[in-house]
N, C-alpha and C positions, 0 to 999 in steps of 0.2 A: 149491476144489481146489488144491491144492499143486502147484505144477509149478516144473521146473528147464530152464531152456534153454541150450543151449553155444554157443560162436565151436565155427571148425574149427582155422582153421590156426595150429599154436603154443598150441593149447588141448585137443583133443582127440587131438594129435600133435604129436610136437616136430619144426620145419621147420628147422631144423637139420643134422637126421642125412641129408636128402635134397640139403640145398645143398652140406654139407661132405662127403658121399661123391662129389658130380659132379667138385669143386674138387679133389680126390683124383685123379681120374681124369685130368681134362684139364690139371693144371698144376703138379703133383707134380714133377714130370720138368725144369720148365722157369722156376718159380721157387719160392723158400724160404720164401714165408710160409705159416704155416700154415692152412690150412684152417676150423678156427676163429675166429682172427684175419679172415679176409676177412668171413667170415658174420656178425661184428659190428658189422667196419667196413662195410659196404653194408648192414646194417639200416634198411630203410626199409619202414614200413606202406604196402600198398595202391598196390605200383607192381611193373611186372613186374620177373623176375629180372633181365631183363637190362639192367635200370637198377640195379640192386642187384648185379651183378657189375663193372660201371662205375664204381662210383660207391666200392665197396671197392679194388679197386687203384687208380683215384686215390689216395684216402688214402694208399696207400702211394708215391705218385708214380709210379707205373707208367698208360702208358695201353696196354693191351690192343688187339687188330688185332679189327677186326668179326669175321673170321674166326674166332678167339677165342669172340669173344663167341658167336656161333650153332654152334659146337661146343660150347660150354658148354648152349646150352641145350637141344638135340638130349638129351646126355649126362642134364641135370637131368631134361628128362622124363622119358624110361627109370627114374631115380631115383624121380620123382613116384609111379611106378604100385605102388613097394613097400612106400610107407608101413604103417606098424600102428598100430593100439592096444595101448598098454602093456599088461601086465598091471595095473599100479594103476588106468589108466581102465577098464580090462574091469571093475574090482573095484568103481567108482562109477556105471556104467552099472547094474552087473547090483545093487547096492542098489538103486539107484532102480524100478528093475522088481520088486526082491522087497516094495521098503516101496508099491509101488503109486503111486509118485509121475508125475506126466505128466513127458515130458522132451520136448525138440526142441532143435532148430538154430535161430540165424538167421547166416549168414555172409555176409559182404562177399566180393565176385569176380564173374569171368564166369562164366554159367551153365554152357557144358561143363565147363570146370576143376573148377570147384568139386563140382559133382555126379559128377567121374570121383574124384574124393578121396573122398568119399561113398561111392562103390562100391567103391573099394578099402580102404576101414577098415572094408568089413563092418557098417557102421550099423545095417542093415535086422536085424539082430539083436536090437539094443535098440532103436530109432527108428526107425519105418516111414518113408518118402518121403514121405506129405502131412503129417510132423508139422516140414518141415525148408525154411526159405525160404531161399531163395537172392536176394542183390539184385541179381545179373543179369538173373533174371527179374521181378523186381518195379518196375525204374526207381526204387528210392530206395536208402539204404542207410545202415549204420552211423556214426557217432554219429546222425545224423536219429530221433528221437525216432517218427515215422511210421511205421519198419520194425516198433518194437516194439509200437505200435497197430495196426498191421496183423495181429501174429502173436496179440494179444488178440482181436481180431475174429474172427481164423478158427481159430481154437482155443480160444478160448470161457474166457479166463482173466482172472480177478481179480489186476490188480497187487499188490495188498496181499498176494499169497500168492505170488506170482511170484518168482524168481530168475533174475539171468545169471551165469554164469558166462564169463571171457571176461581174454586176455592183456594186450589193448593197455588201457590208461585213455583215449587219445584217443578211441576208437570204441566198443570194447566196453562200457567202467567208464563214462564219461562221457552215452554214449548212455542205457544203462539207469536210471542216475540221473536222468537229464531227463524221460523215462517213467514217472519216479513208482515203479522194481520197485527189491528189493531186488538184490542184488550181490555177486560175489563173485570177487577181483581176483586170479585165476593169475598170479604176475608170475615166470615164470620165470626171467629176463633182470634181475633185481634192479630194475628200474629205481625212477625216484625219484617221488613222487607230485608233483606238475604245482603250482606254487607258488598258491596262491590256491583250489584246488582244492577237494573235497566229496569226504573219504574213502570209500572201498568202505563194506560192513557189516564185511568180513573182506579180509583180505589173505592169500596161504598164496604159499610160491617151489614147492612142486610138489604132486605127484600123492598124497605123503600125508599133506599138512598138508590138501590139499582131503577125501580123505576121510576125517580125524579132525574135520574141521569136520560134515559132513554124519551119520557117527555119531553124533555127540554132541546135533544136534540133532533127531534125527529116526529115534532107533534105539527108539522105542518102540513 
């Protein structure tokens, strides 16, 4: 059986448009760097925002008042609940549903979070709830080779026919590589592959290098 599985955040949604509309909101007014700029400088995999809004105006020499900080992230959640699916990922979900292909989740997070993103990008449209692990609920998590043996076990899949799709190479690319599946490295954020490293199968910077990859191999 052929199956495709996705990350969530930065994979199935760009976490960008959510950090850089709150940064809009709460700091527009009160300092000049841009919004963007912050969202790059505090990129940090798998630590909350509010280590990642700290951690960006540092960089710029700025230390921000707590106060700050928990307006900020009052504001960000508010943000969190509007995320979407592009139309490109609509356009590679609903292939996979037309070619009959299995698809799921595995994403790294805490269970609520991650599952209230789940519900508001509308998933259960293409990807029912049992097809989609969360490693808040499972006590392991991304690059650990275990989550994605876990997600063979219970959905009944052959690596040799498996796919990830997925942003980070630390977690996502790394992980599915060590589990033996193939791979396939959304690198939105340009980034550089990790010096010593075990390329992806495919590498694509967005939404429609990924689905002219999955056309081409699987539009028959």
């Amino acid at each position: 059986m052929l199956a495709i599985l996705f990350d969530v955040d930065d994979t199935l949604y760009d976490v960008s448009i959510p950090f850089c509309s709150a940064c809009e909101k709460v700091f527009k007014e009160r300092y000049s760097i841009p919004s963007m700029d912050l969202f790059l400088a505090g990129r940090i995999h798998d630590v909350p925002v509010i280590e990642r809004i700290r951690k960006a105006f540092r960089k710029f020499g700025i230390q921000i008042t707590e106060s700050e900080v928990m307006e900020f992230h009052e504001v960000y959640r508010i943000e969190q609940t509007k995320i979407t699916l592009t139309e490109g990922m609509k356009n590679i979900l609903e292939f996979c549903r037309q070619k009959g292909i299995f698809t799921g989740v595995i994403t790294n997070g805490f269970s609520r979070a991650q599952w209230n993103k789940v519900k508001n990008l509308h998933l259960e449209a293409w990807i029912p709830d049992s097809r989609i692990i969360v490693s808040g609920d499972e006590g392991v998590r991304k690059p650990d080779p275990g989550i994605f043996k876990l997600a063979e076990q219970r959905f009944g899949l052959d690596r040799k026919d498996t796919w990830f799709i997925g942003d980070t190479y630390a977690t996502d690319i790394s992980g599915a590589i060590n589990a033996g599946w193939n791979s396939i490295w959304l690198n939105r954020r340009q980034d550089i592959l990790p010096d010593g490293k075990v390329s992806p199968d495919y590498t694509v910077s967005d939404e429609k290098g990924l689905f002219n990859i999955l056309h081409s191999k699987w539009s028959d």
